[in-house]
Backbone bond lengths (Angstrom), bond angles and torsions (degrees), N, CA, C in turn:
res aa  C-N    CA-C-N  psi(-1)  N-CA   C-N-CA  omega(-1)  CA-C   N-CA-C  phi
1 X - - - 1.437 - - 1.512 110.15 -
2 X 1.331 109.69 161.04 1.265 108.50 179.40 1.417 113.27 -127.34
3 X 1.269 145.26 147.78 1.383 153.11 158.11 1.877 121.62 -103.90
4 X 1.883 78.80 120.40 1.997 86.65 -157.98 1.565 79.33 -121.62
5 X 1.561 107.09 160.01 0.986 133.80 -157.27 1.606 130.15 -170.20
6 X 1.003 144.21 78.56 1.605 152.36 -159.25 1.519 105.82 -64.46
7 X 1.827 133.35 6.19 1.307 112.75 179.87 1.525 89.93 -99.06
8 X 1.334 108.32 130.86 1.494 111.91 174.11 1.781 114.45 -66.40
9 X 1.131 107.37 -5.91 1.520 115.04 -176.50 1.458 120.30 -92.21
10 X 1.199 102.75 -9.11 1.587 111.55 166.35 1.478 118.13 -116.80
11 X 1.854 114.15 -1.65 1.606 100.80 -168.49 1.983 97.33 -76.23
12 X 1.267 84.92 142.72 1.785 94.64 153.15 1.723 87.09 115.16
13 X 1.561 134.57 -26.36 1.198 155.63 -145.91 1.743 87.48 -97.90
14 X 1.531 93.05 165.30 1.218 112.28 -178.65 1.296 124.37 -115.49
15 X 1.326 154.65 156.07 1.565 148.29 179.91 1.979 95.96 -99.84
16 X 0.889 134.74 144.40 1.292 133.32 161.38 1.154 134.78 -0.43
17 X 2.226 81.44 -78.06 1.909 90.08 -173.47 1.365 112.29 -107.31
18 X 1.605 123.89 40.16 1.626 148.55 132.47 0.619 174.63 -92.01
19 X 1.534 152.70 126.54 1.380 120.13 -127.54 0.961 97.87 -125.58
20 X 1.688 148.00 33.54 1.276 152.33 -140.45 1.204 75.48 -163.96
21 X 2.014 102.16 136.43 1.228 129.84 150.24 1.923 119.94 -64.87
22 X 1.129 130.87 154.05 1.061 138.42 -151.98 1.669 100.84 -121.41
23 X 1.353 112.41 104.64 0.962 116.82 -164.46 1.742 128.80 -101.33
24 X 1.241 161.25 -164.73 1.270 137.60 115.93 1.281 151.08 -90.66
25 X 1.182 127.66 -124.66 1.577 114.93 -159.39 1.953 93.30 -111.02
26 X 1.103 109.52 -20.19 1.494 113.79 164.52 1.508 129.73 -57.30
27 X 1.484 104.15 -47.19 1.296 129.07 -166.47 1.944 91.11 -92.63
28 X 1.223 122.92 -47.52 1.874 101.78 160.87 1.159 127.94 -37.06
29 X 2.029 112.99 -53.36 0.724 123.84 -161.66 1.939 107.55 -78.87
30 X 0.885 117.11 -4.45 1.730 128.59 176.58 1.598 99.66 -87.68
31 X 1.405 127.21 -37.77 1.015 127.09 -152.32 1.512 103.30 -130.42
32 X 1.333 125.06 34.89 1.395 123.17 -169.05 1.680 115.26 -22.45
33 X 1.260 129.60 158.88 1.595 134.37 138.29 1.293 126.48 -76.88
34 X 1.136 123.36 154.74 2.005 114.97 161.82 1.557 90.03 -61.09
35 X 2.058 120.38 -70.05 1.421 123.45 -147.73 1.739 99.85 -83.54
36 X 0.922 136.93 156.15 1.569 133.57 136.38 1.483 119.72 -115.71
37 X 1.002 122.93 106.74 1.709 118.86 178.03 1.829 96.61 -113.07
38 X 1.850 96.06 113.03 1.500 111.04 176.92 1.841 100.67 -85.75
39 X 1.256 91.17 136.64 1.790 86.75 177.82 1.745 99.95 -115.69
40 X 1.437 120.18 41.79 1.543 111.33 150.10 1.081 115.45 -91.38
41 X 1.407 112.95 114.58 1.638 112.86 158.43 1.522 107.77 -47.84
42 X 1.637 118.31 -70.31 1.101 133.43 -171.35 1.644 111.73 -33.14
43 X 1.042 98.20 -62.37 2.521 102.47 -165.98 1.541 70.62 -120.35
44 X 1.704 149.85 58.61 1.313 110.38 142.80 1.433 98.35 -48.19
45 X 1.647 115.60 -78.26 1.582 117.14 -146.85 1.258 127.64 -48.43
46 X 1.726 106.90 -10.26 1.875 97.75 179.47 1.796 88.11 -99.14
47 X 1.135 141.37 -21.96 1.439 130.83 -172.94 1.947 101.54 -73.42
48 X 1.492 99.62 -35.13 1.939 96.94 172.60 1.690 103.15 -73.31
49 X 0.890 124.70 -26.73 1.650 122.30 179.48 1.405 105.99 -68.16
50 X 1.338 108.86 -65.42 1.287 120.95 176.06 1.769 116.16 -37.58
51 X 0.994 106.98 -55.89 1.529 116.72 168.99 1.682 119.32 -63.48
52 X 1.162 110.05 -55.95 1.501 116.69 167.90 2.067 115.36 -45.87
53 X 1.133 92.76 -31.15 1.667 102.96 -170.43 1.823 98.84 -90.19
54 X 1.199 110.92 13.04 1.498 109.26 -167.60 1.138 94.80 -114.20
55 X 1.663 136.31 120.86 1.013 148.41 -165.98 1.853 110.08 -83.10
56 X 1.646 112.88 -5.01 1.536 110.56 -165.11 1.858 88.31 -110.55
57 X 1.549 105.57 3.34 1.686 104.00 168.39 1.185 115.08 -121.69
58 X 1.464 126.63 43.61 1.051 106.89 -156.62 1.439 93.65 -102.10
59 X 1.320 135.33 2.45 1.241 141.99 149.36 1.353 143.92 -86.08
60 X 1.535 88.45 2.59 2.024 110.59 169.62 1.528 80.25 -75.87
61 X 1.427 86.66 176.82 1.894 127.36 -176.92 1.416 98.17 -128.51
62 X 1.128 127.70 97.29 1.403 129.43 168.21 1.366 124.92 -110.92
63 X 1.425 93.16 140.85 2.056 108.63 -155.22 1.806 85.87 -137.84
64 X 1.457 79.94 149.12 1.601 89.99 164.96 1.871 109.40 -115.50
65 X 1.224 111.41 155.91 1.073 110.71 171.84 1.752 124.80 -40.39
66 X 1.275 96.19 -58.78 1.521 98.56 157.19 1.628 147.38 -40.64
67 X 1.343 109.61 -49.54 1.528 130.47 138.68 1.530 106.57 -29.32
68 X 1.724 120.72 -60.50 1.257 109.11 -164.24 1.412 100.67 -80.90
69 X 1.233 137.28 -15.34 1.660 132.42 -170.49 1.454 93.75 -79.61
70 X 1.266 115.45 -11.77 1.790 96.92 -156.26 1.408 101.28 -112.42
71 X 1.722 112.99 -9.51 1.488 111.38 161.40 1.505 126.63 -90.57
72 X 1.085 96.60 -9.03 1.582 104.15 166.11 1.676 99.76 -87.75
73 X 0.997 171.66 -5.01 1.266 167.12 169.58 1.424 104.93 -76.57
């Protein structure tokens, strides 16, 4: 998995309980995924747009957290 992040003040940095550097939307886009699961409630839908409109993902699968709460219901 990967952890992406747009504050330039934390990329390259670590979260606690991870062992993966924290990267951005450049470094996804170099390194696409097959899955993407965004966990903002808040901007999921402009961060899935944002991604969807990106021509180097256009072969990810992108879900928002929300999407997944609402298929489990």
């Amino acid at each position: 998995f990967k952890l992406i992040h747009d504050n330039l003040l934390i990329l390259g940095n670590y979260l606690p309980w991870v062992s993966k550097t924290i990267e951005n939307f450049e470094d996804l886009k170099k390194n696409p995924p097959k899955k993407l699961l965004i966990y903002s409630v808040t901007f999921g839908d402009k961060l899935r747009k944002k991604c969807l409109e990106s021509t180097e993902l256009k072969q990810t699968e992108v879900k928002t957290i929300t999407e997944l709460q609402q298929s489990l219901l």
